[in-house]
C-alpha positions as CSV (number, residue, x, y, z in Angstrom):
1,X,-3.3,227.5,122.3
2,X,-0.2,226.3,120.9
3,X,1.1,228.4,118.2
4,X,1.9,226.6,114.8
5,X,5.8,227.7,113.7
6,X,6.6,227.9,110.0
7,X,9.5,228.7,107.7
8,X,9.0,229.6,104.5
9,X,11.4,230.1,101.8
10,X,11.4,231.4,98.3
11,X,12.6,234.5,96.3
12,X,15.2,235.9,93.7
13,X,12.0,236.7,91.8
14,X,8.5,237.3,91.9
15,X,7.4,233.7,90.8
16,X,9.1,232.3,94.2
17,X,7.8,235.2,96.4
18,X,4.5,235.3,95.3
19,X,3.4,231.6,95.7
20,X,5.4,232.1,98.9
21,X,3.5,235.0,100.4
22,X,-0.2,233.4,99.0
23,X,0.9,230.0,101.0
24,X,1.4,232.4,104.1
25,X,-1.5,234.2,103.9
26,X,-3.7,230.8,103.7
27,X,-1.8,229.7,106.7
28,X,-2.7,233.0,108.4
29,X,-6.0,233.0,107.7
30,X,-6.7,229.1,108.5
31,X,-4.6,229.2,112.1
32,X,-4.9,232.4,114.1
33,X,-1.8,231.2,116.2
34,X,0.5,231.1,112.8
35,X,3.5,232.0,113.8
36,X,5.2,232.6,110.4
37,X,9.3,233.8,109.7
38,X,10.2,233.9,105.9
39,X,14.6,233.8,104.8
40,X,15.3,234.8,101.8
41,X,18.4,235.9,100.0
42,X,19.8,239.5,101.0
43,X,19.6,241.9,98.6
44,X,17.2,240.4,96.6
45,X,13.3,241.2,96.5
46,X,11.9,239.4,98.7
47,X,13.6,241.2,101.6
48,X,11.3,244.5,100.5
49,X,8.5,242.6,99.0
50,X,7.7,240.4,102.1
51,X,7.6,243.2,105.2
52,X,5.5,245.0,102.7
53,X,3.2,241.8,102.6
54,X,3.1,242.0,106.5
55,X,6.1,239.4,107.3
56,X,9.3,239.3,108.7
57,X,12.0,238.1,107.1
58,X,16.1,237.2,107.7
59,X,18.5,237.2,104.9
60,X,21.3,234.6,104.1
61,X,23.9,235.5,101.9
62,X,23.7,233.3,99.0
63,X,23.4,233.7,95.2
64,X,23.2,231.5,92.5
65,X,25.3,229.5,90.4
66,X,26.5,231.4,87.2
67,X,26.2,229.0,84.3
68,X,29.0,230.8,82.4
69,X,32.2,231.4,83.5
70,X,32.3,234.1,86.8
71,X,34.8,235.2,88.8
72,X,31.4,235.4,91.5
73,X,31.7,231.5,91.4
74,X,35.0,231.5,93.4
75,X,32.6,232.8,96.1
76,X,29.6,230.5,96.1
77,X,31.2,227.7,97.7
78,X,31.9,229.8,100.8
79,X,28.8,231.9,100.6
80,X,26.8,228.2,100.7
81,X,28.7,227.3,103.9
82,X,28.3,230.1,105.9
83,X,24.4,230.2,104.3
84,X,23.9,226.6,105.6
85,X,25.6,227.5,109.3
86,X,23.4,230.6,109.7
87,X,19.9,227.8,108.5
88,X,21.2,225.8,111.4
89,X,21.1,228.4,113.7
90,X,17.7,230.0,112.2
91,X,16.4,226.8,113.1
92,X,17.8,226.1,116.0
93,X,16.2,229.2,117.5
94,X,12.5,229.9,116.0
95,X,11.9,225.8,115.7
96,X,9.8,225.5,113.1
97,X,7.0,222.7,112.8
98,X,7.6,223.0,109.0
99,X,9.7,224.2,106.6
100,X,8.9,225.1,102.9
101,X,10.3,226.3,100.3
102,X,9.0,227.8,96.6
103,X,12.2,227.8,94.6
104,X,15.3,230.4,94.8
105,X,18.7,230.9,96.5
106,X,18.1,230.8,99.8
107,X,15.5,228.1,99.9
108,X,18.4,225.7,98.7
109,X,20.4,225.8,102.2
110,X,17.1,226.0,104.5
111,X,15.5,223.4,103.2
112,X,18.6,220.9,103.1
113,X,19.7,222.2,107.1
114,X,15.7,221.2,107.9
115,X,15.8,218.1,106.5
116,X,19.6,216.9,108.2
117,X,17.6,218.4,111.6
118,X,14.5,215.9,110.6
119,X,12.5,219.3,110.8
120,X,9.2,218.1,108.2
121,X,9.9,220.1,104.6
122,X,7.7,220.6,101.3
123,X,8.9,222.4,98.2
124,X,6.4,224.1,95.7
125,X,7.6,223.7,92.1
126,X,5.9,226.4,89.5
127,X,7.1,225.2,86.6
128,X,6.7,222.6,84.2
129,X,10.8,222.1,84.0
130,X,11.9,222.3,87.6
131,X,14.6,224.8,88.8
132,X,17.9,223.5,90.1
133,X,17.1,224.6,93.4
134,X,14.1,222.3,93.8
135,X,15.2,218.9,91.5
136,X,18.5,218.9,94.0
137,X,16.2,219.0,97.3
138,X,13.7,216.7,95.8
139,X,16.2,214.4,97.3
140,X,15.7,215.0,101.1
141,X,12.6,217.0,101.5
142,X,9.6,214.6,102.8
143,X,6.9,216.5,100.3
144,X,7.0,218.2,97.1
145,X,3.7,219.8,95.5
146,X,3.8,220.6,91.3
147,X,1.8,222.3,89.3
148,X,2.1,220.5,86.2
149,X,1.9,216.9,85.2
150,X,5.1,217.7,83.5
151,X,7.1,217.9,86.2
152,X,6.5,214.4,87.9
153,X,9.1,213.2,86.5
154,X,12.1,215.0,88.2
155,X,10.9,213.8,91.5
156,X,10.5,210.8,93.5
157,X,7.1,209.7,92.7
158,X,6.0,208.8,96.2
159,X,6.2,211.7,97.8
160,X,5.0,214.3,94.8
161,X,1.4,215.8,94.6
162,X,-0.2,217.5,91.7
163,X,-1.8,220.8,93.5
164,X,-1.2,223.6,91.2
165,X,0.1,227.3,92.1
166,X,-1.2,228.9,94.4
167,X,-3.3,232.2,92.9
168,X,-4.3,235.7,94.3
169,X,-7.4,235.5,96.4
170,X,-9.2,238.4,93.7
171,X,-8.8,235.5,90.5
172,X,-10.6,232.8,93.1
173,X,-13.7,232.8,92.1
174,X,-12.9,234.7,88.5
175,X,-16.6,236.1,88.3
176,X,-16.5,240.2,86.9
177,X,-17.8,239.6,83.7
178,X,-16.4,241.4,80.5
179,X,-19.1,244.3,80.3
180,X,-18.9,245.1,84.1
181,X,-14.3,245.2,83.4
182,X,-14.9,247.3,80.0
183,X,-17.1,250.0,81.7
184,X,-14.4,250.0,84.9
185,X,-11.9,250.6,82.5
186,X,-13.7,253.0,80.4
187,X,-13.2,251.3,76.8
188,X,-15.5,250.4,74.1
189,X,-18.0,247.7,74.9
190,X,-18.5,246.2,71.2
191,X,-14.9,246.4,70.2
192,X,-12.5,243.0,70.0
193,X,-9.8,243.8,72.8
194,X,-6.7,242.3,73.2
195,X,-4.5,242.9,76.2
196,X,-0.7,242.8,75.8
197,X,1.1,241.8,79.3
198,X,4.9,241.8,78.7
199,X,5.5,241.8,83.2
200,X,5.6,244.3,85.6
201,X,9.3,245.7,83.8
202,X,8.1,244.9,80.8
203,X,9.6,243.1,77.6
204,X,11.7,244.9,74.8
205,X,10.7,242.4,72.2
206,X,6.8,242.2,73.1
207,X,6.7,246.2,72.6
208,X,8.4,246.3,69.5
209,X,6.1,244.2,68.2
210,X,3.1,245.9,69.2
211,X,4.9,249.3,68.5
212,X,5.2,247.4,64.6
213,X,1.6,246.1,64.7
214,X,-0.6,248.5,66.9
215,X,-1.9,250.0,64.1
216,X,-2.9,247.5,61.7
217,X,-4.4,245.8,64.4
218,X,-6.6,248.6,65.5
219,X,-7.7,248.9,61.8
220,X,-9.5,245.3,62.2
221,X,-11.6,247.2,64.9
222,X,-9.8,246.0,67.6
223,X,-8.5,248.5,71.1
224,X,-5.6,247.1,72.6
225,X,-4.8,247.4,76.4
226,X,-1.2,247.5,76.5
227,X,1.1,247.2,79.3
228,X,4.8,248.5,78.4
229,X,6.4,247.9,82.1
230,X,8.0,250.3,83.7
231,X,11.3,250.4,81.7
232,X,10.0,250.9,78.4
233,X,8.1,254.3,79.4
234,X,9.7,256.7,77.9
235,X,9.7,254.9,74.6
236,X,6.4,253.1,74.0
237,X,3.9,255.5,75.8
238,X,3.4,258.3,73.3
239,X,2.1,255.6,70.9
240,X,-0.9,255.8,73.1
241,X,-4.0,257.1,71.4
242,X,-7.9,256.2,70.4
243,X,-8.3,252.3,70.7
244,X,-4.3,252.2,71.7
245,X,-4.2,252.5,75.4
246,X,-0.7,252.2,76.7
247,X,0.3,251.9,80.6
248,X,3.2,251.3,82.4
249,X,1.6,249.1,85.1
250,X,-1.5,247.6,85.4
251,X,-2.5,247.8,89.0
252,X,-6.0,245.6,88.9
253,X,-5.0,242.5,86.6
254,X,-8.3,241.0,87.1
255,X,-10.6,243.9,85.5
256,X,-7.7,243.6,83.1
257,X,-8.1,240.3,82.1
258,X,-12.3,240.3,82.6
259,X,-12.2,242.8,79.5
260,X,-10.1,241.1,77.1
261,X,-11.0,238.7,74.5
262,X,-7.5,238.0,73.4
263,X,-4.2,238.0,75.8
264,X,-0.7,238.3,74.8
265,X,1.8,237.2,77.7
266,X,5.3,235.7,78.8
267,X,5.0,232.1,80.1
268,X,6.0,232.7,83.5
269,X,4.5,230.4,85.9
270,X,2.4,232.0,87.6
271,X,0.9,233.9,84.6
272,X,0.5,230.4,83.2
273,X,-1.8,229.4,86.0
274,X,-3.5,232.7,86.4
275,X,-4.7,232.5,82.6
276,X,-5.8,229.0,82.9
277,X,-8.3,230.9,85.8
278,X,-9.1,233.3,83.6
279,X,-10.1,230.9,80.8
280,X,-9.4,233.6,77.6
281,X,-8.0,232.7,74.3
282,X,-3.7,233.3,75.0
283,X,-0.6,233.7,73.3
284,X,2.0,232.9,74.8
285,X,5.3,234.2,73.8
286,X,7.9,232.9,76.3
287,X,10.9,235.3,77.2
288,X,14.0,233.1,76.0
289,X,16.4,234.7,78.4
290,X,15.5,232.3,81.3
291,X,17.1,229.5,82.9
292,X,17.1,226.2,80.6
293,X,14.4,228.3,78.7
294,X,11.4,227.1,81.5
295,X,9.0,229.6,79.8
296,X,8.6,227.6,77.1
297,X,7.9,224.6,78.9
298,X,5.3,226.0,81.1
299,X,3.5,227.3,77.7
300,X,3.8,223.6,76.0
301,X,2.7,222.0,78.4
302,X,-0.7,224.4,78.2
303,X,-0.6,224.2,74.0
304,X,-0.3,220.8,74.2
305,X,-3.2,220.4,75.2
306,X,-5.0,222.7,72.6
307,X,-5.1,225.3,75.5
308,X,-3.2,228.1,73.7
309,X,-1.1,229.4,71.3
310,X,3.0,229.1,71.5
311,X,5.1,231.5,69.1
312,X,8.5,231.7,70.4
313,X,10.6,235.0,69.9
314,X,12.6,233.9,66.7
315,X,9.1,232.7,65.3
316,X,7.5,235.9,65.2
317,X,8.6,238.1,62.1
318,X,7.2,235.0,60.0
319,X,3.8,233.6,62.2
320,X,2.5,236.5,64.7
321,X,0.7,238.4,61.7
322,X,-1.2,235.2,60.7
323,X,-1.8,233.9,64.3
324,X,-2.5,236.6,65.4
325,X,-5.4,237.9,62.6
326,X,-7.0,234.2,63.3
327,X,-7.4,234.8,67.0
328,X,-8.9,238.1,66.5
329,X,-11.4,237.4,64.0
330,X,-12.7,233.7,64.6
331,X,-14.9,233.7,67.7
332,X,-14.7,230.0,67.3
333,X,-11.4,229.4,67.9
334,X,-11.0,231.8,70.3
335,X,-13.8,229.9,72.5
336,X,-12.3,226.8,72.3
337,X,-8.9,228.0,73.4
338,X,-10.4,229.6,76.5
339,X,-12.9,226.7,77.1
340,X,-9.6,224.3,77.0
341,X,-7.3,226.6,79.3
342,X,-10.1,227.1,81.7
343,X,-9.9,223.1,81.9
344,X,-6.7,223.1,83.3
345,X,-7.2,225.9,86.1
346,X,-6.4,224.1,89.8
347,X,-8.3,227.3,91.9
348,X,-7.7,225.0,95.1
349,X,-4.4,224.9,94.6
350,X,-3.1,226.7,97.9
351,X,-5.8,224.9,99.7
352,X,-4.3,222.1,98.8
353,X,-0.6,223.0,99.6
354,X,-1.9,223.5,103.0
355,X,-3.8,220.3,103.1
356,X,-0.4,218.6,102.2
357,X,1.0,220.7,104.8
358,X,-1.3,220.3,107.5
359,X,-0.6,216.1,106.6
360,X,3.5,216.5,107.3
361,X,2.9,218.4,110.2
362,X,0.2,215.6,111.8
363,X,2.4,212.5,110.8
């Protein structure tokens, strides 16, 4: 049986690797003769993150772009010239029957060496504003799959696809049902929770917010699930107590988000499309410290659509308290939100990719 060859490309942070690796894994699981190599950007996660997944990977050294003034931008021009030589010769040697790429560094020369070698190339776009990466290859590469509406418009429109992200196998079906998570996670059945989801490092602002408003909040009759991140520890954890549990991580998201009635969260993309699975009442609260501020786009394009709440950070001191009591206390509103969100969920979104996929490779 003739082995099917694939490249895939995508790192610098989680919301590249992650579609990346779910992509892989569907291509594992649909073609036992998969042969799949991933290249990603040397010292950056993805080279621990994807042999932990079960892949290998080979590094290019590349970084980005600073957008302010570097002395580290002297070295990009030759760090993307010996990045696109070493692509070539990547290539050259596994020859791939597809190449794809989910945003990041490296993905930038890969994908532009595959498509001057004719090798057949897809990008997966996350967010509603496209990264740099992606809007220059949207040029060359033969496919390009989105996974909001929003985003059509940076791309040629003939050769663009509306699939969604691609989501963890666990949220596809989302079936536990909110009595089954609360017991699993030992908190009170009756009580209004709201879980507070600031990433897996966490977010200074989100937890001084909850630090200023845990305990008025608990006073409505609300518990809280909060997750600090790991670098806020030291300084947020011994405000845990009764109907204020605080964690660094939170290792089974799905329970997490089965119990909740309310969720607080960053707009990254792939949170985005997780909660639109979910299908709970969300505020967003997009991290401002990201490139051409995408977080807030992503969450737009959901509150646009009377999916969700949007406060950005320099909103908060004046419209969290109020937003905040309404979505805790009207059941109404709080349905509707989640009825709405749930509305825009795309849970066949890798099968698609790989439909997409399966159509460049059979042209």
């Amino acid at each position: 049986m003739k082995q099917f060859k694939t490249i895939l490309s995508g790192g610098g942070t989680g919301g590249h690797i992650f579609p990346a690796l779910a992509i892989a894994n569907a291509l594992k699981s649909e073609k036992a003769h998969a042969d799949i190599l991933f290249v990603g950007a040397n010292r950056r996660m993805e080279m621990k993150q994807v042999p932990k997944a079960g892949f290998p990977i080979q590094g290019l050294w590349i970084s980005g772009f600073q957008r302010k003034l570097s002395i580290r931008n002297l070295m990009f021009p030759l760090k993307l010239i010996v990045s696109l030589c070493r692509s070539y010769f990547i290539l050259k040697k596994f020859k791939p029957q597809i190449v794809i790429g989910t945003g990041g560094f490296a993905s930038g020369p890969l994908l532009y060496m595959a498509t001057r070698m004719n090798i057949p190339s897809l990008i997966q776009e996350q967010n509603a504003l496209p990264g740099i990466t992606n809007r220059l290859l949207g040029k060359h590469v033969h496919r390009i799959c989105i996974a909001h509406k929003e985003a059509a418009s940076f791309f040629p429109k003939h050769k663009t696809q509306i699939t969604g992200n691609p989501l963890r196998a666990e949220l596809i079906p989302f079936t536990l049902n909110t009595k089954e998570a609360r017991k699993k996670m030992k908190l009170a059945q009756s009580k209004t929770t709201l879980l507070v989801v600031g990433g897996s490092l966490g977010s200074k602002r989100m937890n001084e917010l909850m630090a200023d408003h845990c305990n008025r909040i608990t006073q409505m009759g609300v518990q809280i699930v909060w997750q600090c991140g790991s670098l806020y520890t030291k300084e947020f954890l011994p405000l845990q107590k009764n109907n204020i549990h605080v964690t660094p991580f939170i290792d089974d998201m799905t329970t997490a988000y089965a119990a909740a009635d309310v969720i607080i969260s960053r707009a990254g993309a792939l949170a985005v499309s997780e909660l639109c699975q979910v299908g709970k009442a969300v505020l967003f609260i997009p991290s401002p410290n990201v490139a051409e501020n995408h977080q807030y786009k992503n969450a737009m394009a959901i509150a646009n659509e009377a999916a969700a709440v949007v406060i950005e950070e320099k909103e908060l001191e004046h419209r969290f308290q109020s937003e905040m009591d309404v979505l805790l206390t009207d059941v109404e509103w709080r349905a509707k939100l989640g009825k709405n969100i749930k509305k825009l969920a795309k849970p066949n979104a890798t099968k698609s990719i790989v439909e997409q996929i399966n159509a460049l490779v059979n042209d």
